[in-house]
DRENMAR-882678 format. One line per field, with one value per atom (N, C-alpha, C, O, CB): y, z, x. Coordinates in steps of 0.2 Angstrom, whole numbers, always signed. Each point is the difference from the previous one (the first is absolute). Glycine has a CB too. Example, Ala and Ser with C-alpha at 12.3 -4.5 7.8 and 13.67 -1.06 7.14 Angstrom:
2
y	[-28, +6, +6, -1, -5, +11, +6, +5, +6, -9]
z	[+39, +0, +0, +3, +3, -10, +1, +3, +1, -11]
x	[+66, -4, +4, +5, -14, +7, +4, -4, +3, +3]
This chain:
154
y	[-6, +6, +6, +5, -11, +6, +5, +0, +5, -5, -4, +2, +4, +5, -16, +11, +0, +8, +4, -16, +13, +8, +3, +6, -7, -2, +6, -1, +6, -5, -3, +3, +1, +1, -6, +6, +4, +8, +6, -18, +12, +7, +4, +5, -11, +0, +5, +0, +4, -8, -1, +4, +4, +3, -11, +9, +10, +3, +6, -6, -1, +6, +2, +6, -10, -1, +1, +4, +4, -15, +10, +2, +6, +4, -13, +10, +8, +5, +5, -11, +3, +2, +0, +5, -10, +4, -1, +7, +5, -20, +14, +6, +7, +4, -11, +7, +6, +3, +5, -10, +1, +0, +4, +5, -16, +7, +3, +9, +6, -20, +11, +9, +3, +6, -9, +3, +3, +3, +6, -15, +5, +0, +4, +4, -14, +9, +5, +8, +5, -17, +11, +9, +1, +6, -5, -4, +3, +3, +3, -15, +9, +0, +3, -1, -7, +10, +5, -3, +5, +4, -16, -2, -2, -1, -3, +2, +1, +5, -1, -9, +16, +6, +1, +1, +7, -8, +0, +9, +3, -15, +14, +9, +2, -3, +5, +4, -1, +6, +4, -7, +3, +5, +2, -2, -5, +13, +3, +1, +1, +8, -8, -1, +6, +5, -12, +8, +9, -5, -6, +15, -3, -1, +2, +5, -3, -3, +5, -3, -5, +10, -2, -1, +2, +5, -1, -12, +3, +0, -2, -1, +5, +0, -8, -4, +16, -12, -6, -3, +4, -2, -9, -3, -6, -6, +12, -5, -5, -2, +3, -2, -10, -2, +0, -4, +8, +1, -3, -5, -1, +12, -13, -6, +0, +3, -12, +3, +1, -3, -6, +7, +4, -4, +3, +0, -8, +13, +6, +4, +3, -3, +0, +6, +4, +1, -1, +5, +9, +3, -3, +5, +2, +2, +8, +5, -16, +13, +9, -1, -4, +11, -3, +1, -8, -3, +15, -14, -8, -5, -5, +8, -2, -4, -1, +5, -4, -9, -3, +1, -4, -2, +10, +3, -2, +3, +7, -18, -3, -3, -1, +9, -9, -4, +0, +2, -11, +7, +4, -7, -6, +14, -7, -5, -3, -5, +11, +0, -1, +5, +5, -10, +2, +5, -2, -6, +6, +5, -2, +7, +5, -19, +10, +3, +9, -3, -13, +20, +5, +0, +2, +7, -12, -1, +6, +1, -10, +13, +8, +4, +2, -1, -1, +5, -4, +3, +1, -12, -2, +1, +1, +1, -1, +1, -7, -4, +18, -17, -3, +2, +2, -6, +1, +3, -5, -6, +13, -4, -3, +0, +6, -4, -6, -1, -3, -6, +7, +5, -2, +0, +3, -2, -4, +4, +1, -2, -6, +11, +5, -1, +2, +9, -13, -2, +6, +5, -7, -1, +7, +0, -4, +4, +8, +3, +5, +6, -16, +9, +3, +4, -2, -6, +16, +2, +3, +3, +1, -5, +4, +5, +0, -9, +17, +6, -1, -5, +14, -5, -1, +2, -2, +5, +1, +4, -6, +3, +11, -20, -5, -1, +2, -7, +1, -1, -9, -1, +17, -21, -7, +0, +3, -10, +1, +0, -8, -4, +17, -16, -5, +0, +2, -8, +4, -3, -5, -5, +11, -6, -6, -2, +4, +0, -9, -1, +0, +0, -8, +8, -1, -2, -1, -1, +1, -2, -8, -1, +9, -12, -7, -1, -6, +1, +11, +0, -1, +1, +10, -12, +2, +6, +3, -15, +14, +7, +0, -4, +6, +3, +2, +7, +5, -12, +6, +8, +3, -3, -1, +8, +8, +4, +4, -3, +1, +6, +3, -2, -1, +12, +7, +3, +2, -2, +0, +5, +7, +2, -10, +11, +6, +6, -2, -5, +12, +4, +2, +2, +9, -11, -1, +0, -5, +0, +8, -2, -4, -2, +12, -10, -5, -8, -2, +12, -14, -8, -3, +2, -6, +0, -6, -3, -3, -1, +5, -8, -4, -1, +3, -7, -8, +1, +3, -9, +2, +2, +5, +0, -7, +13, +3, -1, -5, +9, +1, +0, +5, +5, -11, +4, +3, +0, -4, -2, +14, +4, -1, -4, +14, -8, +2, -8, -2, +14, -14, -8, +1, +3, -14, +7, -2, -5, -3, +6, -7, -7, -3, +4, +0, -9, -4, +2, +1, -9, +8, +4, -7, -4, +21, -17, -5, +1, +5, -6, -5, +1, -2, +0, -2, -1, -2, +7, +1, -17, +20, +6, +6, +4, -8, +5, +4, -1, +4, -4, -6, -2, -1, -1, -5, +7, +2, +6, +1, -10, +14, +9, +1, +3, +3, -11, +3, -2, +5, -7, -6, -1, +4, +2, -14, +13, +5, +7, +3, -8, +8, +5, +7, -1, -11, +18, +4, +3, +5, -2, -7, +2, +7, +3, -16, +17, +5, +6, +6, -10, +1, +9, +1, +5, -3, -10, +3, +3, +4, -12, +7, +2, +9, +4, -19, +15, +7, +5, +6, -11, +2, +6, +1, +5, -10, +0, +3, +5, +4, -16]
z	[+0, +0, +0, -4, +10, -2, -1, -7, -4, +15, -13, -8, -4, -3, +2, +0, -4, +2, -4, +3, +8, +3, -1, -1, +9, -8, -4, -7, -2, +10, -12, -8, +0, -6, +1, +9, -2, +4, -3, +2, +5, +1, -5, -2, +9, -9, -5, -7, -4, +8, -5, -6, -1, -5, +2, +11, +1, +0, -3, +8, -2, -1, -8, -2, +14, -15, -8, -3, -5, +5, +2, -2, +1, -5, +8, +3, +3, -5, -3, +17, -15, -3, -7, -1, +10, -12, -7, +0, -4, +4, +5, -2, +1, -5, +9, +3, +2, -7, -2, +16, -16, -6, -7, -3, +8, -5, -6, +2, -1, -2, +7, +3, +1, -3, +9, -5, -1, -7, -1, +10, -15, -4, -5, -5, +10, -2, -4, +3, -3, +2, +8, +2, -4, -3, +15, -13, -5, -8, -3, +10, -9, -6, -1, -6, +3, +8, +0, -4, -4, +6, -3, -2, +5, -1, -9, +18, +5, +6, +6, -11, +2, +4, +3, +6, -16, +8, +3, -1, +3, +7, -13, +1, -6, -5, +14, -11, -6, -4, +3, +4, -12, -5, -5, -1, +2, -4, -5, -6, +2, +9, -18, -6, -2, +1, -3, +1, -4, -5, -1, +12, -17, -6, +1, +4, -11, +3, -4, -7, -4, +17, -13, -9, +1, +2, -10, +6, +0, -6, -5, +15, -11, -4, +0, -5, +6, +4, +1, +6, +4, -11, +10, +4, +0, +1, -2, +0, +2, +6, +4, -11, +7, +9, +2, +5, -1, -8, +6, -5, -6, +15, -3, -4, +5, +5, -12, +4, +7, +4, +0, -4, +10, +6, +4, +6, -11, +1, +3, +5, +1, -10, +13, +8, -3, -6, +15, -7, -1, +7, +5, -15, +10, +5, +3, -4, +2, +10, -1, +7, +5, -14, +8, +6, +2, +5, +2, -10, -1, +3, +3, -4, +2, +2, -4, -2, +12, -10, -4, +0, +4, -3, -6, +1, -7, -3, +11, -10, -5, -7, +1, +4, -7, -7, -8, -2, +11, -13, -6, -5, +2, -3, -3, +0, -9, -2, +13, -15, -7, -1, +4, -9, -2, -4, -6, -1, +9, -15, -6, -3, +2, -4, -4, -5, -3, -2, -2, +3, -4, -7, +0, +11, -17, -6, -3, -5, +6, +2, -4, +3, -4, +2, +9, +4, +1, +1, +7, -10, +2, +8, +1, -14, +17, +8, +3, -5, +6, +5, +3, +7, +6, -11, +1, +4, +7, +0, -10, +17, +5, +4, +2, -2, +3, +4, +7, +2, -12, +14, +7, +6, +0, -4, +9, +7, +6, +1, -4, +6, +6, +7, +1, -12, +13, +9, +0, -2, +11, -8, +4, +4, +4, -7, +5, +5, -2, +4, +3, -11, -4, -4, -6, +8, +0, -7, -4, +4, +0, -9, -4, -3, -4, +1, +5, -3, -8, -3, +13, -13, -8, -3, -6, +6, +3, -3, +3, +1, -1, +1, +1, -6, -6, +15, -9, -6, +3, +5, -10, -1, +2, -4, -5, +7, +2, -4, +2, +4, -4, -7, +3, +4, -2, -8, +15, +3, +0, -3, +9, -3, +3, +4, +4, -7, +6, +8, +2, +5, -4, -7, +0, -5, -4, +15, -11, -6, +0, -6, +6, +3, -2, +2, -1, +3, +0, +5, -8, -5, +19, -13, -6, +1, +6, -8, -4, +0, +5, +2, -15, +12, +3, -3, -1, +13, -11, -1, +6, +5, -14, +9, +5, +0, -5, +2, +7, -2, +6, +6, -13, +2, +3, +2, -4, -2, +11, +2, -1, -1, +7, -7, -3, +4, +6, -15, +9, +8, -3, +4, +0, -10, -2, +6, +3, -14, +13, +6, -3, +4, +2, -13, -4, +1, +0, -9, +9, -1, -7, -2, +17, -16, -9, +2, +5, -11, +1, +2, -1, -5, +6, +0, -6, -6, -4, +10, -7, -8, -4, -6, +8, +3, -3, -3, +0, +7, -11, -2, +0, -1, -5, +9, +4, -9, -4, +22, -17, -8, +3, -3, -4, +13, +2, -1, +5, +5, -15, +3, -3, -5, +2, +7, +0, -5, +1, +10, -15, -2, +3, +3, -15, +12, +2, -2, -6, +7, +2, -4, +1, +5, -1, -11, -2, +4, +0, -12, +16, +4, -4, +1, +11, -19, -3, -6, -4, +8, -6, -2, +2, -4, +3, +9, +5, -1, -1, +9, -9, +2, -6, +0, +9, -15, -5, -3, -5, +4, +6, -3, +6, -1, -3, +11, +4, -4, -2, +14, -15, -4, -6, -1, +5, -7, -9, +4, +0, -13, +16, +5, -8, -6, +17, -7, -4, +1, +4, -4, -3, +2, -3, +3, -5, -3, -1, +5, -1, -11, +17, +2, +3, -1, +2, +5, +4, -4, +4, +6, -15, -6, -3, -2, +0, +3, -3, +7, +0, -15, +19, +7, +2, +3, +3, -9, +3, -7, +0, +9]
x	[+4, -4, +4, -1, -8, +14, +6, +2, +0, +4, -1, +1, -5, +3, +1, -11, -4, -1, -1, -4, +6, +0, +5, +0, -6, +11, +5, +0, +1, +8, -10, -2, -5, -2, +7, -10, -6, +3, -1, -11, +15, +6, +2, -2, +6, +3, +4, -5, +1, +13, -18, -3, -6, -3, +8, -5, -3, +3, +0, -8, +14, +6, +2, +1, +5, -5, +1, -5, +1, +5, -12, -7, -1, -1, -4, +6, +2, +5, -1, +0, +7, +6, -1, +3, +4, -9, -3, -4, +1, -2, -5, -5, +3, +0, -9, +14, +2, +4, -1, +0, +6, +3, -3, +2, +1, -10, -3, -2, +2, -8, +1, -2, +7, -1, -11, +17, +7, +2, +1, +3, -5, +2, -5, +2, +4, -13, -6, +1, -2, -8, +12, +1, +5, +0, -1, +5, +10, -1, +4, +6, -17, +0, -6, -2, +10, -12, -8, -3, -3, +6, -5, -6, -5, -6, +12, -3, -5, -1, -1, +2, +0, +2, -10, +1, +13, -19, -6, -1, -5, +8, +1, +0, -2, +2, +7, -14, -5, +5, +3, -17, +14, +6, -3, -6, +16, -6, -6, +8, +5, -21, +14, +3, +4, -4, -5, +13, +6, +1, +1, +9, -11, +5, +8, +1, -12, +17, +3, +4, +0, +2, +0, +4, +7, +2, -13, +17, +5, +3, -3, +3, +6, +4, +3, -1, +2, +3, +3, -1, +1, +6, -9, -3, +6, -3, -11, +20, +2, +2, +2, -1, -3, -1, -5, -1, +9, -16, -4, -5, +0, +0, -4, -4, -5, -1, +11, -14, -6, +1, +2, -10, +6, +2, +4, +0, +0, +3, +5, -2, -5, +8, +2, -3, -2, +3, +5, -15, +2, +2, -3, -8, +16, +1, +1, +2, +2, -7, +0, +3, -1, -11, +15, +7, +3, -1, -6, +9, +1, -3, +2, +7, -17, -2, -6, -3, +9, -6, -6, -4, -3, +6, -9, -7, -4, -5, +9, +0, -3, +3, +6, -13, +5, +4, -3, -6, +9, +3, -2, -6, +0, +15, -20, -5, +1, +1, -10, +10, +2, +5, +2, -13, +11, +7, +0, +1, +7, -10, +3, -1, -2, -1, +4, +5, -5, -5, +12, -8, -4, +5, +6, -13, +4, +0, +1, +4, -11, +4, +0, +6, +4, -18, +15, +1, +10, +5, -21, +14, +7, +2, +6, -3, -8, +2, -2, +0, -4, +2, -1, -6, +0, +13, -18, -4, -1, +0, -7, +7, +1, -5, -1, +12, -17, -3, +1, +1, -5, +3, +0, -4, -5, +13, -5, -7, +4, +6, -17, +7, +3, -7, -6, +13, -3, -4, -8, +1, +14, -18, -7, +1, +2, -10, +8, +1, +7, +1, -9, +12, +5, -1, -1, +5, -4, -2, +7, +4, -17, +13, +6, -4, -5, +14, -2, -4, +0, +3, +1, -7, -2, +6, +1, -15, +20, +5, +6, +6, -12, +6, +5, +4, -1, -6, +12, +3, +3, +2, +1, -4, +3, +7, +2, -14, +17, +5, +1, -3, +9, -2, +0, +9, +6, -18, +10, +9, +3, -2, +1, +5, +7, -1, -2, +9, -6, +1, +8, +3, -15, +14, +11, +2, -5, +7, +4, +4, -3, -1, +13, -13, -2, -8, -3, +15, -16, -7, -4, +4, -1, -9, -5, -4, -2, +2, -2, -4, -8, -3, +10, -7, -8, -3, +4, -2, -8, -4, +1, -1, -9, +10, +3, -6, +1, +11, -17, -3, +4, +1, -13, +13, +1, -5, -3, +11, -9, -5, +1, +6, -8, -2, -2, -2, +0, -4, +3, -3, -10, -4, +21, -18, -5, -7, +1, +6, -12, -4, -6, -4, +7, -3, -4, +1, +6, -6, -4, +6, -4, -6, +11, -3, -3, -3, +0, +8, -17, -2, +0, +4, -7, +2, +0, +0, -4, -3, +12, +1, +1, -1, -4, +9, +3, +8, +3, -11, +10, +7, +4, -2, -2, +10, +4, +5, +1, -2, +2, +4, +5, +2, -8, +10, +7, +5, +2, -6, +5, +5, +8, +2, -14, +15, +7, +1, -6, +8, +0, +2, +7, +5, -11, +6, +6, +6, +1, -7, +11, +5, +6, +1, -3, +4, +5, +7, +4, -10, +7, +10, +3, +6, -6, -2, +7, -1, +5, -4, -6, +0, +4, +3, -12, +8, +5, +6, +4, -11, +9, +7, +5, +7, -13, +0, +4, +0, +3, -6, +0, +1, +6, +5, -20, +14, +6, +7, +5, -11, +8, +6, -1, +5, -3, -6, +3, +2, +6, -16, +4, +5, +0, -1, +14, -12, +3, +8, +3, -16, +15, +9, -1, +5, +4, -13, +3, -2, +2, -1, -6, +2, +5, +4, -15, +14, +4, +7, +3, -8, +7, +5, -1, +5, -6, -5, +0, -3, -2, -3, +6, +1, +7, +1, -11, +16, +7, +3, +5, +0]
């Protein structure tokens, strides 16, 4: 009878561990956040790095994720659909970027808040955006370099 009660033990503890796990795993990736979100557009230039799923973040902290992304045919921009916590308003004069988390970090949407006393409603579209800025772009205007100015200053 002791046998039979400890595996019916550890395989509530596994049971337990399993669940606690999931519900862990659905907070980290906000598919079971329980908290009601409402929709922002923006349009980027370049959106490299994000994809759905992506943090949005204001003052670096998590106040939602990105839902779609494609392509405008005409515009050649990346139109971005996302959501933002309720109870969060961003003023109407905000501006998003997308960022970095570091040299090996992955990107995220950024919103800037704005001083605006207005805020967006659902489904508004946020004009002010950043695009992702290429580090191997940077790193190639730092090495070509303008050797001529320091030359024509002596």
């Amino acid at each position: 009878m002791s046998e039979n009660t400890t595996e019916v033990i550890v395989g509530g503890a596994v049971l337990a561990a399993a669940v606690g796990f999931l519900i862990y795993a659905g907070q980290m990736t906000g598919i079971t956040t329980g908290q009601t979100e409402y929709p922002l557009m923006a349009s980027f230039r370049s959106a490299d790095g994000v994809d759905v799923g992506t943090d949005v973040r204001l003052a670096g902290v998590k106040v939602g994720r990105v839902t779609s992304i494609e392509l405008d045919p005409e515009t050649y921009r990346a139109n971005t659909l996302f959501t933002v916590r309720e109870g969060i308003d961003v003023p109407d004069d905000s501006a998003v970027a997308v960022s970095s988390e570091g040299l090996l970090g992955g990107n995220f949407v950024e919103i800037l808040p704005g001083g605006s006393p207005f805020a967006l409603a659902a489904g508004d579209e946020i004009e002010f955006t950043q695009g992702s800025i290429s580090l191997i772009s940077l790193l190639m205007k730092f090495v070509a370099g303008d050797g001529g100015e320091s030359e024509a200053a002596e």
